[in-house]
Backbone as a ProteinNet text record, in pm:
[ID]
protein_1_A
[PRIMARY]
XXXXXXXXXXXXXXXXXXXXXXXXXXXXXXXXXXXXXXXXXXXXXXXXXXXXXXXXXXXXXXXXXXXXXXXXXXXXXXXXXXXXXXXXXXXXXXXXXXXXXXXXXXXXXXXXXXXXXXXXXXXXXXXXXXXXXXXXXXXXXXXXXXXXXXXXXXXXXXXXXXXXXXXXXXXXXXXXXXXXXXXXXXXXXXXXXXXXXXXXXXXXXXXXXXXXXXXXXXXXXXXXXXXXXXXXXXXXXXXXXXXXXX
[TERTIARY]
-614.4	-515	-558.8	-549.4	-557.4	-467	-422.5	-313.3	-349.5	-321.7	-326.2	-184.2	-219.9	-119.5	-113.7	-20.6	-17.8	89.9	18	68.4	32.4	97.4	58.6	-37.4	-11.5	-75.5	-124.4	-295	-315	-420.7	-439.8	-475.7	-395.7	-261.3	-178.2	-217.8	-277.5	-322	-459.1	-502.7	-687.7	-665.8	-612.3	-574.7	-516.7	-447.7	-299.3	-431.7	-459.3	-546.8	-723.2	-754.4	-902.5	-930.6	-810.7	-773.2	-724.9	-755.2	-663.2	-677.3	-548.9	-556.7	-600.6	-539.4	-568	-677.4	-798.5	-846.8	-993.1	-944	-1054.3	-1064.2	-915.9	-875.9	-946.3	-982.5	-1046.7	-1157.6	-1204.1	-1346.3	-1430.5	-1355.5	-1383.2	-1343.8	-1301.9	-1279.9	-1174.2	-1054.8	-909.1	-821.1	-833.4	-774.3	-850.6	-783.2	-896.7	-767.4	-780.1	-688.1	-749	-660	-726.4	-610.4	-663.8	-596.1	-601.3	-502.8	-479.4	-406.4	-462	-375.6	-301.3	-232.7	-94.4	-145.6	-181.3	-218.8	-318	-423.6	-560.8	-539.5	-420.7	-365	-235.3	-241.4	-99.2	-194.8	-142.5	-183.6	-161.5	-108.5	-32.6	-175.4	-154.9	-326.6	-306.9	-218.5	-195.2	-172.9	-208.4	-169.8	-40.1	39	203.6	247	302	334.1	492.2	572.5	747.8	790.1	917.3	993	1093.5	1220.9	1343.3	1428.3	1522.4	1594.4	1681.2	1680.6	1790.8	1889	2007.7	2152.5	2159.6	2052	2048.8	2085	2059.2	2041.2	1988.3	1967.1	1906.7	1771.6	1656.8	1560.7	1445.4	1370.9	1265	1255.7	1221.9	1201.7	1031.9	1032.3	832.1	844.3	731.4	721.1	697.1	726.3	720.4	555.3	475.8	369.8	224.6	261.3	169.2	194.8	289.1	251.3	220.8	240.4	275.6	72.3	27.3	-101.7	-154.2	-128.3	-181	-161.7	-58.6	10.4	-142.9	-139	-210.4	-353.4	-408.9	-515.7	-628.8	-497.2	-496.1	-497.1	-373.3	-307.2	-281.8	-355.3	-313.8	-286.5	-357.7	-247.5	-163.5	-90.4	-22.6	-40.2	-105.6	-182.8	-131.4	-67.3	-26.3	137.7	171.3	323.6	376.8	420.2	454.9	587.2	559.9	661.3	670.3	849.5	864.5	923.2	867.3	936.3	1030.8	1175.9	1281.2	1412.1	1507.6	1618.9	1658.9	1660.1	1781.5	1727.5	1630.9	1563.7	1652.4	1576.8	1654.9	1590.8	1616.3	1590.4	1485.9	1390.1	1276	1360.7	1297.9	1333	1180.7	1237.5	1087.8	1078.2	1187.8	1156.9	1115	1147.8	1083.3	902.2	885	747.7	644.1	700.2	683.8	637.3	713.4	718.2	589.8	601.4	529.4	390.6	350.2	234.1	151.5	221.8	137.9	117.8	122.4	78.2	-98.3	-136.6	-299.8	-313	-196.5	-205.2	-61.6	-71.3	47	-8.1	96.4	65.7	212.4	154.6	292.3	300.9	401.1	437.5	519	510.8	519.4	621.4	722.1	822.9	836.7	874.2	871.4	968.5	983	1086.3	1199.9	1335.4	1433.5	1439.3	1370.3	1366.9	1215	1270.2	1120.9	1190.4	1139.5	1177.7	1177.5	1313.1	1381.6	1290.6	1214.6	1164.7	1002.6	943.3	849	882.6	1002.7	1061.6	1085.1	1101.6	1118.9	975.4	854.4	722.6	736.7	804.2	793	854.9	825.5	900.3	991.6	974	1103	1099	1221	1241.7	1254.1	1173.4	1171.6	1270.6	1327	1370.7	1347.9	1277.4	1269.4	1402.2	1528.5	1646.2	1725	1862	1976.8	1909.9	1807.2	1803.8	1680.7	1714.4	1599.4	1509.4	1374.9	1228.2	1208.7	1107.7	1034.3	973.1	932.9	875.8	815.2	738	751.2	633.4	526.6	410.3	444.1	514.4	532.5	645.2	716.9	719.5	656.8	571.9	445.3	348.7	346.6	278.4	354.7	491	552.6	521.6	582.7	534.5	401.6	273.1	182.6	129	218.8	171.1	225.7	357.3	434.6	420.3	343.8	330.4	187.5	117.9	-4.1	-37.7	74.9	55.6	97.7	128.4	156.9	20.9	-76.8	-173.8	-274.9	-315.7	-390.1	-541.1	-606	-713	-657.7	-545.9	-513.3	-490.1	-449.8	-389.8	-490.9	-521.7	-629.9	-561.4	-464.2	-368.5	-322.4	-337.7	-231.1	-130.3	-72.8	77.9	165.5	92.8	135.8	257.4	255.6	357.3	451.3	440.7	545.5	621.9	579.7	655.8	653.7	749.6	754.8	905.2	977.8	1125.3	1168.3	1267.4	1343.8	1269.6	1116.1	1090.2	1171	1246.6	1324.1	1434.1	1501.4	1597.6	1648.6	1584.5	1640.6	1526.9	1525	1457.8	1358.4	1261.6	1171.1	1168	1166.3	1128.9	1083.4	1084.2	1042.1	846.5	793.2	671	619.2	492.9	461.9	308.3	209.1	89.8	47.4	-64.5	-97	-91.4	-70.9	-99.7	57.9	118.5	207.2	347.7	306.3	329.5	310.6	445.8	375.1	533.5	512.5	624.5	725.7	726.4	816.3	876	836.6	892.8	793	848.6	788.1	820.5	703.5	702.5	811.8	878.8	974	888.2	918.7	816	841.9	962.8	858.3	811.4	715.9	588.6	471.5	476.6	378.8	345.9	419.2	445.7	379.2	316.9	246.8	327.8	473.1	541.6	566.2	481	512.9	656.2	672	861.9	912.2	945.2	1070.4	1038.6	883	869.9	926.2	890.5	935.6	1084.4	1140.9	1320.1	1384.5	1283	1300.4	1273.3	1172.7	1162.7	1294.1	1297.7	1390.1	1564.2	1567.4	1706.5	1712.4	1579	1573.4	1534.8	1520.5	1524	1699.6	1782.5	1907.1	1931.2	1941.5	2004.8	1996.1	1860.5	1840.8	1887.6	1914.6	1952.4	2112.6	2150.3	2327.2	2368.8	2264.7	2312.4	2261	2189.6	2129.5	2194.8	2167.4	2181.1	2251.7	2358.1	2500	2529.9	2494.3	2539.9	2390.2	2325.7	2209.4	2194.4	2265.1	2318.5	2423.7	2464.2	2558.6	2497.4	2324.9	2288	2133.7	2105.2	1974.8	2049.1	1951.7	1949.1	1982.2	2092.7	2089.8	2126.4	2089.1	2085.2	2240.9	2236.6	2321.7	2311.3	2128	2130.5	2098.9	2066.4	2131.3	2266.7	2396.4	2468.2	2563.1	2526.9	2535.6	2507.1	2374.7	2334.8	2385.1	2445.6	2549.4	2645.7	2694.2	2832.2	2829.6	2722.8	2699.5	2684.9	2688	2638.1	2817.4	2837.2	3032.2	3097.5	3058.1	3126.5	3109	2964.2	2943.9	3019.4	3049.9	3109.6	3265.4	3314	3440.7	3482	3354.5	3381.8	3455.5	3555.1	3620.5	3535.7	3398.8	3333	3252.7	3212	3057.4	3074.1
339.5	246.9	103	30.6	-138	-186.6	-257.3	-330.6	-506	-569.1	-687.3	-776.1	-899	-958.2	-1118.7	-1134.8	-1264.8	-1352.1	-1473.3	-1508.2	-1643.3	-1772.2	-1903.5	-1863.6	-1752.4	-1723.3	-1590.9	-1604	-1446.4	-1439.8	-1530	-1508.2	-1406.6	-1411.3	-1336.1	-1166.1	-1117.7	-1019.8	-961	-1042.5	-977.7	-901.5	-920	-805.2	-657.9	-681.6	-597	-453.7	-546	-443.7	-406.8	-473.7	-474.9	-363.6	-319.5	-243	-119.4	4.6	130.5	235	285.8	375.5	306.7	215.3	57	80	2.9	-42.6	109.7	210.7	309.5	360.1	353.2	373.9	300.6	158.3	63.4	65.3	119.5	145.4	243.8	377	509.9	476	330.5	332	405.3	420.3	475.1	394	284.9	206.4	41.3	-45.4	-179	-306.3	-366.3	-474.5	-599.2	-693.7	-803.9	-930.9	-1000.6	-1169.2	-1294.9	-1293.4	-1392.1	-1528.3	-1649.1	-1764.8	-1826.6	-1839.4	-1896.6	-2050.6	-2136.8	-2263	-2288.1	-2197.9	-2245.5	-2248.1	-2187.9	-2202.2	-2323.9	-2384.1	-2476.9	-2604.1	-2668.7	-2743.6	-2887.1	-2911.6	-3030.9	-3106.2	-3189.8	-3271.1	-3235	-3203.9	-3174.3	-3035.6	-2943.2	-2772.3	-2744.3	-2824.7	-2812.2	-2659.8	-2630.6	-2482.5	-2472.7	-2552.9	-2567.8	-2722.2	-2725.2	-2800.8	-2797.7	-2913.3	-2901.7	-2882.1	-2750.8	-2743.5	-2774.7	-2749.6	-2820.2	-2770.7	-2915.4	-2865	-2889.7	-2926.9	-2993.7	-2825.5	-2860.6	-2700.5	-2769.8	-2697.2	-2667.9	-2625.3	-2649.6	-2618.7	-2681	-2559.6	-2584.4	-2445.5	-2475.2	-2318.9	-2284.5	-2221.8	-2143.9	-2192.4	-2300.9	-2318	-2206.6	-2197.8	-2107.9	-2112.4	-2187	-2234.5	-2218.3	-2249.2	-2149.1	-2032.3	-1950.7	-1819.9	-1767.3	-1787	-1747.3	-1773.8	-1859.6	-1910.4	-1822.7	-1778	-1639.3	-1523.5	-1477.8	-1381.7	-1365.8	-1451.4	-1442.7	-1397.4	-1526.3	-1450.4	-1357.2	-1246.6	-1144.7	-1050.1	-1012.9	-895.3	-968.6	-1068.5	-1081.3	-994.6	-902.1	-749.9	-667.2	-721.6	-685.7	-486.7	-467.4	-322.9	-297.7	-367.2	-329.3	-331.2	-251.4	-258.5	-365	-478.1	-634.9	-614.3	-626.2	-584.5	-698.9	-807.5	-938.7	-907.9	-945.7	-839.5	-1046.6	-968.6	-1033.8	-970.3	-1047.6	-970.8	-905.1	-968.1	-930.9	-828.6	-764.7	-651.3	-521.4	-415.2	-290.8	-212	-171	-150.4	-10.2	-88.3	30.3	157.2	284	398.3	502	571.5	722.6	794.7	759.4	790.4	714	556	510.3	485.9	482.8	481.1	570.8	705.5	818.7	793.8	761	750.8	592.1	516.9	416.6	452.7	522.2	554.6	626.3	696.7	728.6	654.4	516	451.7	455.4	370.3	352.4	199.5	86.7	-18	-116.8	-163	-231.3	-381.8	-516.4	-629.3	-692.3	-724.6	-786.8	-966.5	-990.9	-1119.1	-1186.9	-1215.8	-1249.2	-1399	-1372.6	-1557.8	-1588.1	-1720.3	-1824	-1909.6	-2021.3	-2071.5	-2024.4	-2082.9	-2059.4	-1967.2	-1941.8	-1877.5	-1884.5	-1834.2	-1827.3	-1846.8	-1992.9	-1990.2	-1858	-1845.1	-1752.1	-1691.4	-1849.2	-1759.2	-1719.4	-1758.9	-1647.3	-1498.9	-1534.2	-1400.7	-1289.2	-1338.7	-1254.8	-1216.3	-1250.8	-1213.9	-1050.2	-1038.8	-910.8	-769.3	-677.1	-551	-524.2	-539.6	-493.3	-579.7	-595.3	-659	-573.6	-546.7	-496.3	-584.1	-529.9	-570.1	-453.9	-485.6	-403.7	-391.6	-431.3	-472.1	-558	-550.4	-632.7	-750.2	-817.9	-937.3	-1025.1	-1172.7	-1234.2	-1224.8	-1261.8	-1324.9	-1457	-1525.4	-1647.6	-1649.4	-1531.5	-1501.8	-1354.6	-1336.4	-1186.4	-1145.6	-1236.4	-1152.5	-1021.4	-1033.6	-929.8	-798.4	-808	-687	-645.4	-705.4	-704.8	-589.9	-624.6	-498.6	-392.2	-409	-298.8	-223.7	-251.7	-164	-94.6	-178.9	-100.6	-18.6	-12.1	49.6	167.3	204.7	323.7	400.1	263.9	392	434.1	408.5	414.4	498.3	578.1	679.7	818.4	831.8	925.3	918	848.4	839.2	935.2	1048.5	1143.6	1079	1157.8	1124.8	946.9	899.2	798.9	809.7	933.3	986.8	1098.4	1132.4	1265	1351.9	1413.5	1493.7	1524.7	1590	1590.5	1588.9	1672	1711.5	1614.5	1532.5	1412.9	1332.8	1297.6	1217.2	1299.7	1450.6	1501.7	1591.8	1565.7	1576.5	1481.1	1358.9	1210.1	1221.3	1166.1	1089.9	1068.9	1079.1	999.1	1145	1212.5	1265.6	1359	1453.2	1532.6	1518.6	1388.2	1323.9	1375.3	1399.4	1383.8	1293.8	1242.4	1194.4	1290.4	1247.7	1335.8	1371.6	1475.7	1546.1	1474.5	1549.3	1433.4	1562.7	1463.9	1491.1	1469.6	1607	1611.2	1638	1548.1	1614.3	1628.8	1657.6	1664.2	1555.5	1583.4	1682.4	1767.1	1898.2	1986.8	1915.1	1864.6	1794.7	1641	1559	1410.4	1380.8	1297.1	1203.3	1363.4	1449.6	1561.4	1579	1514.6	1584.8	1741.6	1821.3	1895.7	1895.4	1969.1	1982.4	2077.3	2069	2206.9	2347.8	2425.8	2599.1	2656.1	2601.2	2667.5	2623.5	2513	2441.4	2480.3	2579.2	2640.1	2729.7	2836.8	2983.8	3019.1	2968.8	3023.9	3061.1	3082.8	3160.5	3046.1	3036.5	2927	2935.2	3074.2	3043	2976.6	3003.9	2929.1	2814.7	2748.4	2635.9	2554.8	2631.4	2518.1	2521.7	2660.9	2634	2499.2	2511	2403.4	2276.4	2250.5	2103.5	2121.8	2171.8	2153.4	2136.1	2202.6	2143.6	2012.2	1980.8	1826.7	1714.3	1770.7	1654.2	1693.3	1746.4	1739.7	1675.4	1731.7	1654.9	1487	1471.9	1313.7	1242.6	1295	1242.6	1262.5	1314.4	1359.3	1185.3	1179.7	1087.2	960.2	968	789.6	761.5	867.1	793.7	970.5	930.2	1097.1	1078.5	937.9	922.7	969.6	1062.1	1078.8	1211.4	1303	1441.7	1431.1	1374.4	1414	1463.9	1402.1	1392.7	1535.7	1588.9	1649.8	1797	1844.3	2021.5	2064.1	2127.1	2209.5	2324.7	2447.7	2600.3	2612.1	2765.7	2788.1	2765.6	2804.5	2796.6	2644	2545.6	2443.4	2387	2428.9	2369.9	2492.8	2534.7	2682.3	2544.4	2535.1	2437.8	2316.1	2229.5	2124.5	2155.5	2266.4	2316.2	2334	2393.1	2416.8	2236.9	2196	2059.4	1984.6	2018	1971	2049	2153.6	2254.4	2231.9	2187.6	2118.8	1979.1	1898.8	1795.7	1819.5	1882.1	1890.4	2049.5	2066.9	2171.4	2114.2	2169.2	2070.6	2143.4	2220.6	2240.9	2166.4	2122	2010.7	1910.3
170.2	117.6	141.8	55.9	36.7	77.9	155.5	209.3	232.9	92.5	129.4	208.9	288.8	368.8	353.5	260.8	272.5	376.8	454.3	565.6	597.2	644.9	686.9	832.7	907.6	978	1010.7	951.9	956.9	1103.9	1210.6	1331.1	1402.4	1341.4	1392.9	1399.4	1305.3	1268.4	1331.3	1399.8	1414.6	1461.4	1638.3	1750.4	1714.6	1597.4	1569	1483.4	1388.5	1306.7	1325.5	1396.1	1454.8	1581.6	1655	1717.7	1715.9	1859.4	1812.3	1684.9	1669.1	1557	1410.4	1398	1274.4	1247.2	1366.1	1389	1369.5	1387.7	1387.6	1241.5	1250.6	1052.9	976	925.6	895.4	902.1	1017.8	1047.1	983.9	911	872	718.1	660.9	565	462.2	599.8	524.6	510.9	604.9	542.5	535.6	437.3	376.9	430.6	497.7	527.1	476.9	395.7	365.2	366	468.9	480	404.1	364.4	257.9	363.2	356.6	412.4	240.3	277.3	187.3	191.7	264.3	280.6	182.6	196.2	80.1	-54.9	-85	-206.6	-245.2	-151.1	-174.1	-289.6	-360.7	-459.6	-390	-269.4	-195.6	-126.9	-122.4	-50.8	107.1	161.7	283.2	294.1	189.7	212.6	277.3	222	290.9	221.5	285.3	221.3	174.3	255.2	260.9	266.1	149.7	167	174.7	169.3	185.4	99.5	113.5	29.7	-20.3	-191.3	-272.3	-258.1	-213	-220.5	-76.4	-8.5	154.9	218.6	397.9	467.1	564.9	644.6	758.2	772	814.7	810.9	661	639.7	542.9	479.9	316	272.3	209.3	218.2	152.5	22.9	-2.4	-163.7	-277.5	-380.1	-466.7	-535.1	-545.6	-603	-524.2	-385.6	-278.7	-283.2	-280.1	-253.2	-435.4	-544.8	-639.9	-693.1	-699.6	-686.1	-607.4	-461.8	-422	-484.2	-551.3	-543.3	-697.4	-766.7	-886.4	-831.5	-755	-702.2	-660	-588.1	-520.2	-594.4	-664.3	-764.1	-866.9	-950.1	-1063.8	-1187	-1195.1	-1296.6	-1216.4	-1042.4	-1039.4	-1005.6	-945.7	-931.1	-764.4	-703.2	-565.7	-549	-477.8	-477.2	-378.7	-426.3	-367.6	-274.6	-145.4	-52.4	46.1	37.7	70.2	216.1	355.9	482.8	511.6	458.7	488.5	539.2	604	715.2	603.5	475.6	375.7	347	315.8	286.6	331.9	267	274.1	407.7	504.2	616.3	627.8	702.3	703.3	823.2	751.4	774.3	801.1	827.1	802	689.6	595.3	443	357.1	414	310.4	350.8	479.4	550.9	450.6	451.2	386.1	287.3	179.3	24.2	43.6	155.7	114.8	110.5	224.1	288.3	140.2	69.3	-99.2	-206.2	-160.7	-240.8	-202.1	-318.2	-287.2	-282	-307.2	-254.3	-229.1	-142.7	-71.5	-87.2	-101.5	-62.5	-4.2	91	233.5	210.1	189.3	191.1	302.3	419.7	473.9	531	491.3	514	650.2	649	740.9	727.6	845.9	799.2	747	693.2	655.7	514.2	431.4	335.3	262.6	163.2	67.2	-68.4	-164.7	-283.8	-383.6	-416.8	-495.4	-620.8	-681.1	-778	-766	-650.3	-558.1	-544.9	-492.4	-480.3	-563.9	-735.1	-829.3	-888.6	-811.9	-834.1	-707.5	-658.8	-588.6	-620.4	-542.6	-644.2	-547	-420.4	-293.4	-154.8	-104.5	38.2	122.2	260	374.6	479.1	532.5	660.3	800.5	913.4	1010.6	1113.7	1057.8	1164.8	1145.4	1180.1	1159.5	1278.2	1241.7	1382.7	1275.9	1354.3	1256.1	1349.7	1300.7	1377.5	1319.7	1399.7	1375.6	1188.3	1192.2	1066.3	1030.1	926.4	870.8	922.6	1007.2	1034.7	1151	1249.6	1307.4	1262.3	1150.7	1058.5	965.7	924.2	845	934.2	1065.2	1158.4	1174	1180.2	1230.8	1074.4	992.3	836.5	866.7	877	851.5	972.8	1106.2	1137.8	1131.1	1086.9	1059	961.2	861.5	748.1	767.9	841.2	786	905.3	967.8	1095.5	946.2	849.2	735.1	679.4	693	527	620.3	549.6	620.4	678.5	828.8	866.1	958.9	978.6	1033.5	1207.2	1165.8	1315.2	1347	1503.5	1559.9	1516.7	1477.9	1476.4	1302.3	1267.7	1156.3	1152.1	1253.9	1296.1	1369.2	1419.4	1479.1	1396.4	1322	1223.6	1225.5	1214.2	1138	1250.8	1389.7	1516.8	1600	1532.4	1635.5	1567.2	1695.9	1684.7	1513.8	1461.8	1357.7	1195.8	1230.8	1098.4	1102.5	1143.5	1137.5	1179.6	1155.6	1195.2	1362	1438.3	1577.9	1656.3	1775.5	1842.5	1900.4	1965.4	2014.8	2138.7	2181	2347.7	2398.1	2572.4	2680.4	2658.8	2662.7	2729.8	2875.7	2922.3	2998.2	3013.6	3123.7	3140.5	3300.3	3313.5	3437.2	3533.5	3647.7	3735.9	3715.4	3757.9	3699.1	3814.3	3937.9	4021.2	4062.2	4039.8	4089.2	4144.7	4256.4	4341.1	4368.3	4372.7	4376.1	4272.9	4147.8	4033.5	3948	3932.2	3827.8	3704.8	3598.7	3496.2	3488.1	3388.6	3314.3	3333.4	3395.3	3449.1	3272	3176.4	3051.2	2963.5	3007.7	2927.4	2992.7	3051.1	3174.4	3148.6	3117.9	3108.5	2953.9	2861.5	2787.6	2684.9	2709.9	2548.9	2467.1	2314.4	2244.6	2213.8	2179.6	2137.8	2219.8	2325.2	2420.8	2477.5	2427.6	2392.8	2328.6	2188.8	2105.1	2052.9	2116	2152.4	2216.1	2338.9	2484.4	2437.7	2338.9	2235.9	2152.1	2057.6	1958.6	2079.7	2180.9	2255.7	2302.8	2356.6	2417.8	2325	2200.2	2081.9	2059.3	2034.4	2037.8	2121.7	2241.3	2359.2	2392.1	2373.6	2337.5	2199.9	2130.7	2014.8	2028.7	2091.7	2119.3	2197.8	2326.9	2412.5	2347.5	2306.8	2243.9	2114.5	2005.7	1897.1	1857	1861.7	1821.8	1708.3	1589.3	1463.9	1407.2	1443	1383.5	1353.3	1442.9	1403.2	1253.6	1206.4	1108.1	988.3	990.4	878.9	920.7	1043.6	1094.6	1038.7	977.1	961.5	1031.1	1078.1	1249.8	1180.9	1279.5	1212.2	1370.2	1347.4	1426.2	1588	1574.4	1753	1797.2	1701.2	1744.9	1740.6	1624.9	1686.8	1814.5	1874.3	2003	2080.4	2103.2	2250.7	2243.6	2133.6	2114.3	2162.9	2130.2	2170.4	2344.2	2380.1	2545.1	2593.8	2547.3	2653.4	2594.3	2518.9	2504.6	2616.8	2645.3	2741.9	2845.4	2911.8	3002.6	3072.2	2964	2980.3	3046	2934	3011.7	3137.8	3162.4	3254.2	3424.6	3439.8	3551.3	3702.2	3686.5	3801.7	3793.7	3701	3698.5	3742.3
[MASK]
++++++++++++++++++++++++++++++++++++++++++++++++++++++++++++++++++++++++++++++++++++++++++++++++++++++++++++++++++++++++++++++++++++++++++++++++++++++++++++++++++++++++++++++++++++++++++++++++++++++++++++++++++++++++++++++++++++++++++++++++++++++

């Protein structure tokens, strides 16, 4: 996958993608990252990128003419799916990660400052938001995107299976993990992650992804597949609660 990033600051980026899983990905040629500065394109004798907005405000907004001059650039027929990471955006999920991760090219736009001129904006095909909270600016959801989706695009991860047994893909959270030594500080491992029977393994996962997903995030069951013998061990940990010996 091609993933271009446009950004006033793409220093921001070396560490993030030069590194790690990214960073090995890139290396093996699965995935192609390419930095675009928004500045080298401003038409201003000073590469100003933002001014003040009409109708007066607070702050400064992203000129329309720098990024749009990139945007041409880059994808001028427009061959990458143009993704603007703003609060207003529709909130990244593990489905849409999913559905993103099959594309064969992505380009990240990146805002700053108080906004990004509107009709920049209608050069894009969708708004990301990583969270009801603002940031300084879009380069650090710009990472969080690619690094979530790009844990789906096969050969990214050691694992195949990896993606598709982490927190949120099967709508519950994920189990507690354990490795060696079987013993540390006087805690032990669970005796049946020991014992060799994959079944009552992966019973003993599938309860403690409930159970954690009951106590953290309980509006997340309404919507998770549960068969009968999960909602049985839901029901046992309600019973628990109000048991007046416990």
């Amino acid at each position: 996958m091609r993933i271009d990033i446009l950004t006033i600051f793409p220093e921001m980026f070396a560490g993030v993608l030069g590194e790690s899983m990214l960073g090995r990905a890139a290396r093996a040629g699965i995935l192609d990252f390419r930095l675009h500065n928004i500045r080298d394109y401003s038409e201003n004798k000073h590469h100003n990128t933002d001014d003040y907005p009409f109708g007066g405000g607070v702050g400064m907004v992203m000129m329309a003419q720098p990024i749009c001059s990139c945007l041409q650039a880059v994808d001028g027929d427009h061959e990458a799916l143009r993704i603007a990471m703003l609060p207003r955006g529709k909130t990244l999920r593990v489905g849409m990660a999913q559905a993103l991760s099959g594309q064969e090219r992505l380009l990240l736009l990146c805002g700053h400052y108080e906004g990004i001129d509107e009709r920049a904006l209608e050069q894009m095909d969708m708004e990301v938001s990583i969270g009801d909270y603002v940031l300084t600016g879009g380069e650090l959801p710009a990472m969080v995107l690619i690094d979530c989706v790009s844990r789906f695009i096969p050969g990214v991860l050691g694992s195949a299976d990896s993606a598709e047994d982490e927190s949120f893909t099967h709508g519950l959270l994920e189990y507690p993990q354990y490795t060696r030594p079987a013993e540390f500080c006087g805690k032990q491992v669970p005796e049946v992650l020991l014992n060799g029977n994959h079944a009552h393994i992966a019973r003993w996962r599938r309860d403690m992804s409930l159970k954690a997903t009951k106590e953290a995030r309980p509006e997340l069951l309404a919507a998770a597949a549960l068969d009968k013998k999960d909602k049985a061990f839901l029901q046992s940990l309600e019973n628990a609660q109000i048991d007046p010996n416990k």
